[in-house]
C-alpha positions, 0 to 999 in steps of 0.5 A: 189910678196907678198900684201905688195910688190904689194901695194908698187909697186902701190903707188910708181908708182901711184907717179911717174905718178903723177911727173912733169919733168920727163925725161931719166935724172931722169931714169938714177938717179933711175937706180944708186939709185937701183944699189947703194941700190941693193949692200948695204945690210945695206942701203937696210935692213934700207929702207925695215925694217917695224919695222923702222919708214917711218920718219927714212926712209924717212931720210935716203933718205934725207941723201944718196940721197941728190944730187940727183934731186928733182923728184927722191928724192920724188920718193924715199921717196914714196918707203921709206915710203911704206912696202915692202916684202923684201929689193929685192922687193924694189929694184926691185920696184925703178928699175920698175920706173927707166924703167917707168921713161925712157918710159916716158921721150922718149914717140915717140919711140918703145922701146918695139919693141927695146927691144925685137930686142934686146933680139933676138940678145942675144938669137941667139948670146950664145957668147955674152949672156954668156958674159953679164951673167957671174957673173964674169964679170964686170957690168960696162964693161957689160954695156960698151960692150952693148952700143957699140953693140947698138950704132945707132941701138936703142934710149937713153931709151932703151939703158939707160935700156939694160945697166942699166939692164945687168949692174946689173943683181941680178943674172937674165938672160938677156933675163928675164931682158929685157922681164920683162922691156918689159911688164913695158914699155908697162903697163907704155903706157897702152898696153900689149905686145903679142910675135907671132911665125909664119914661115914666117913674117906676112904683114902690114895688117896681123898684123894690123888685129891681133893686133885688134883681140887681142885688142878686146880680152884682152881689151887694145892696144896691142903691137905685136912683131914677131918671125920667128919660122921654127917649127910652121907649117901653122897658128900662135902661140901667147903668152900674159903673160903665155896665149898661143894661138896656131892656128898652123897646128903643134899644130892641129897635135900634138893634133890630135896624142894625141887623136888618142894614147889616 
């Protein structure tokens, strides 16, 4: 992400924050706008170009999106009048609050456990991960058949960004998608989230420890997501971003027959 890109990101977030009645309503907007921009080089080159004036930005905005509800027009204009890196980090950038916009709409749910629930039904189903991938398929019939398959199983803001997601991939994986909306959700509520692979499931009081361990450690709420892991042999392994944290029997062995090799 280049300085110009994580400024804009900043600003259009610190505006959304800042946004009254926001709700999945104004989600779902976001979601379409990013969709439309994402599929129209023309609209998306005229609201990344910095050598265009933010008051022409900002009109194309007035003009494209003027159906649109009040809070997601100013949204839009926010990113229109910021400098954005390329017109991809752009869209990236109204998707982020698209997915920061569903956080705060349903604030009672645990749409981060959602998500990663459904990300490991993807990854133990290839069938359906190849389905959702293939660029061939139809975004709309993607995002049709995903609903079908989480009717029941998830709230309406997980469900509005899983098919939102897969509806317009851009050429990422699914499970890429939904760890990405993932770590906004959990940055939107102020938390980070930490994958923990362990053989067996960890109990109500094993994970409340863990998770105040690692609060401690990295300085905010943590939200823990767990991952039966046959391989991992005694003892956890616990990744938050790329900081991995293995306190396994199997990795202590590995590390034991480097050493002796070496």
């Amino acid at each position: 992400m280049g300085s110009a890109t994580t400024q804009a990101l900043a600003a259009s977030t610190e505006a959304l924050a800042a946004a009254k009645g926001v709700t999945l309503e104004t989600a779902g907007e976001l979601f379409a706008a990013a969709r439309l921009i994402g599929e129209t080089s023309q609209l998306s080159g005229a609201l990344a170009d910095p050598a265009a004036p933010a008051s022409a930005r900002a009109a194309v905005i007035t003009t494209v999106f003027s159906g649109a509800s009040a809070t997601v027009q100013e949204a839009l204009a926010v990113v229109a009048a910021q400098r954005w890196s390329s017109a991809a980090d752009l869209v990236d950038g109204i998707e982020e609050l698209a997915i920061r916009a569903a956080a705060s709409g349903e604030p009672s749910s645990d749409i981060e456990s959602e998500l990663f629930a459904v990300s490991r039904i993807v990854a133990e189903n290839p069938e359906l991960e190849l389905a959702l991938g293939s660029r061939l398929g139809d975004g709309a019939a993607k995002s049709a058949l995903i609903e079908r398959l989480l009717t029941g199983k998830v709230g309406a803001a997980s469900a509005l960004i899983v098919s939102s997601l897969v509806r317009d991939p851009r050429e990422r994986r699914v499970r890429q998608l939904l760890s990405r909306a993932m770590r906004i959700v959990s940055a939107q509520r102020g938390r980070i989230v930490a994958t923990v692979h362990t053989a067996s499931p960890l109990t109500a009081e094993q994970s409340a420890r863990l998770g105040e361990s690692l609060s401690r450690r990295y300085g905010a709420q943590v939200s823990l997501n767990q991952v039966i892991d046959s391989s991992v042999v005694g003892g956890l392994r616990v990744q938050v971003a790329d900081d991995v944290i293995d306190g396994s029997i199997s990795a202590r062995l590995a590390d034991l027959r480097q050493k002796l090799a070496g």
